[in-house]
C-alpha positions in Angstrom: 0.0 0.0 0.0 1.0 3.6 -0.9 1.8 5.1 2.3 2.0 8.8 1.0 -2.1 8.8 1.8 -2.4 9.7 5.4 -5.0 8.0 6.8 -5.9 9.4 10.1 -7.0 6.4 11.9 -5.5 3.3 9.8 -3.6 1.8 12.1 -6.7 1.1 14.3 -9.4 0.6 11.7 -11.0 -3.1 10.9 -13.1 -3.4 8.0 -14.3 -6.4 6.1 -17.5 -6.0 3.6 -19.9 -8.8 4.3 -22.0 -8.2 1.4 -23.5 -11.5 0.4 -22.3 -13.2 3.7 -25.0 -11.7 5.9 -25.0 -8.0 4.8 -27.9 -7.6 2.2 -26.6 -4.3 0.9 -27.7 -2.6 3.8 -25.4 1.0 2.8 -27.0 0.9 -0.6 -30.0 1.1 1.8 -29.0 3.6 4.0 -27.3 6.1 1.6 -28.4 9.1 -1.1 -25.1 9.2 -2.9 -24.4 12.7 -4.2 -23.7 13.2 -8.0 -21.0 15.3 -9.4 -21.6 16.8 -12.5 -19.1 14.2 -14.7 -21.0 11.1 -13.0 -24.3 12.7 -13.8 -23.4 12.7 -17.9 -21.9 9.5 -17.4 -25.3 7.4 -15.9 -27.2 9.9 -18.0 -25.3 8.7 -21.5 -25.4 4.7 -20.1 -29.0 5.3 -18.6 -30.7 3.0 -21.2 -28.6 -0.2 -20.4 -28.5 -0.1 -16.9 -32.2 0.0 -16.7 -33.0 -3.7 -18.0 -30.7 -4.2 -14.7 -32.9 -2.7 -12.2 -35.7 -3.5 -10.0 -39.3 -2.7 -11.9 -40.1 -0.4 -9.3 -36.8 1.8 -9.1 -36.9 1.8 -13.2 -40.6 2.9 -13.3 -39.6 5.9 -11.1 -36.8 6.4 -13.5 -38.2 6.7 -16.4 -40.4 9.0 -14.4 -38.9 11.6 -12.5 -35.2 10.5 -13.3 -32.6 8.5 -11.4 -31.5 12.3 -9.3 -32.9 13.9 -6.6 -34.1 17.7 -7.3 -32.7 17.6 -3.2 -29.3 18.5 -3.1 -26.2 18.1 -0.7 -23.3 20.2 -0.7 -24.9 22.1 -4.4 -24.9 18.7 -6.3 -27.9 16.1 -6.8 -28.0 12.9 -5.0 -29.5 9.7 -6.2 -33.0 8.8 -5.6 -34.4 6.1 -3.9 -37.1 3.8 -4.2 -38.6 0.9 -1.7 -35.8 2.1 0.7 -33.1 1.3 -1.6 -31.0 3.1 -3.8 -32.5 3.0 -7.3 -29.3 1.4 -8.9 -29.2 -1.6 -6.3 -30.8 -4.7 -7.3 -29.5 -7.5 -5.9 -26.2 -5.6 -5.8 -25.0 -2.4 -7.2 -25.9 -2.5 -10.6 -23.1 0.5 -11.7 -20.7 -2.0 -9.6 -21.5 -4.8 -11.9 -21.6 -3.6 -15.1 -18.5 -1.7 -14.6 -16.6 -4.9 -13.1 -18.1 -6.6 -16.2 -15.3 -3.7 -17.6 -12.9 -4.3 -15.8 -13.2 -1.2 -13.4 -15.9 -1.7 -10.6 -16.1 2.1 -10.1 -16.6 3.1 -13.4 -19.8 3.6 -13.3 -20.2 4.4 -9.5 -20.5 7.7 -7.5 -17.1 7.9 -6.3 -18.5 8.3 -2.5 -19.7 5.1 -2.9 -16.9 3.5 -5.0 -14.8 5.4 -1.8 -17.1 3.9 0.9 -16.0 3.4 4.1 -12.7 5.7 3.6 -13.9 9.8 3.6 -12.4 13.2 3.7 -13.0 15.1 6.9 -13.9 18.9 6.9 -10.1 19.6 7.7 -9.3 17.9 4.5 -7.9 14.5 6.1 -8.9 10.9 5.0 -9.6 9.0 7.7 -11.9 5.2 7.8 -15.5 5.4 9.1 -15.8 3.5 11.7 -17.8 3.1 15.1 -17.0 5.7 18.2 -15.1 7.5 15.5 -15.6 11.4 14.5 -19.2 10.6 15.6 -20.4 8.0 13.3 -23.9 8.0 12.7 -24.5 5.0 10.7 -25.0 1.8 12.6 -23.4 -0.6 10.2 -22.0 -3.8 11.4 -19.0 -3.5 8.9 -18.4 -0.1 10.3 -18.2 -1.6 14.3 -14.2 -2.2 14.5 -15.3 -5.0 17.0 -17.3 -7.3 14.0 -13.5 -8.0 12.2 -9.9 -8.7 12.8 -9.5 -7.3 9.4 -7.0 -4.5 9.1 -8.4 -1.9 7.1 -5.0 -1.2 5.5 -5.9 -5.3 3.8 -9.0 -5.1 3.3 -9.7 -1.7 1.4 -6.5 -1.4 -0.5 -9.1 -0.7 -3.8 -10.1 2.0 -2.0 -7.5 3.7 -0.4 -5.3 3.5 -3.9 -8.1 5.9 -5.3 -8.3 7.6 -2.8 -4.8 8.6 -3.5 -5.2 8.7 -7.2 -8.2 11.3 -6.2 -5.8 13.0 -4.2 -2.7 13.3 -7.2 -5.4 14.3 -9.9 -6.2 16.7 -7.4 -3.1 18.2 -7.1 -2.0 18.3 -10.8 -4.9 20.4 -11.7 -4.0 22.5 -8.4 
């Protein structure tokens, strides 16, 4: 791993994703991922073969009102839901899937959810949601440090390396 990402509380965190081992999506239940303008276009432009992929119910309110929220978080649109669920999740994410059918699993994905459970605090430091940590509010299972042995360091090396190429695009446009 690329140590030149400081990650606040690494050394501590445990993480270990139990989706489809117990966990039935449940931060795909829990979350309204915001969109930023280039992963709007992008689900806009692949809208019409994602939505054979979804649940009947999150694609009638698609073709509806649209897969965004008029709602918005920090200026940008979030994704709607439907049922409780994010309207991409069927069974899964279905961005994850058809971008891992790519060969990149967060091509298609809001890259707060590609990111998830590593975040950027307001004084600009990354740092690993986790339980009786910076206030968590979520009560996810995968976020209680006690529910693994799993460093996070192992288990979200996807995610911390882009994380850190997040941070280097960052600074080359800076």
């Amino acid at each position: 791993m690329d140590a030149s990402l400081p990650i606040i509380n690494l050394d501590d965190a445990r993480f270990e994703c139990t989706y489809g081992r117990g966990c039935e999506g449940t931060c795909c239940r829990s979350a309204h991922p915001i969109l930023y303008p280039d992963e709007f276009e992008r689900l806009t432009a692949n809208l019409p073969r994602f939505l054979p992929l979804l649940r009947p119910e999150a694609r009638k309110l698609i073709e509806k009102k649209g897969f965004a929220t008029q709602t918005r978080e920090q200026g940008l649109p979030m994704a709607r839901h439907t049922s409780g669920w994010c309207v991409f999740f069927n069974n899964g994410c279905v961005l994850h899937q058809a971008g891992d059918a790519e060969g990149d699993r967060s091509k298609y994905k809001p890259v707060v959810c590609s990111l998830f459970p590593i975040q950027v605090d307001k004084a600009d430091r990354w740092y690993v949601r986790q339980k009786g940590f910076k206030s968590e509010t979520w009560e996810l299972s995968c976020l209680d440090p006690a529910t693994s042995k799993v460093p996070a360091a192992e288990s979200l090396q996807f995610e911390i390396a882009l994380a850190k190429r997040l941070e280097d695009e960052a600074s080359a446009e800076s």
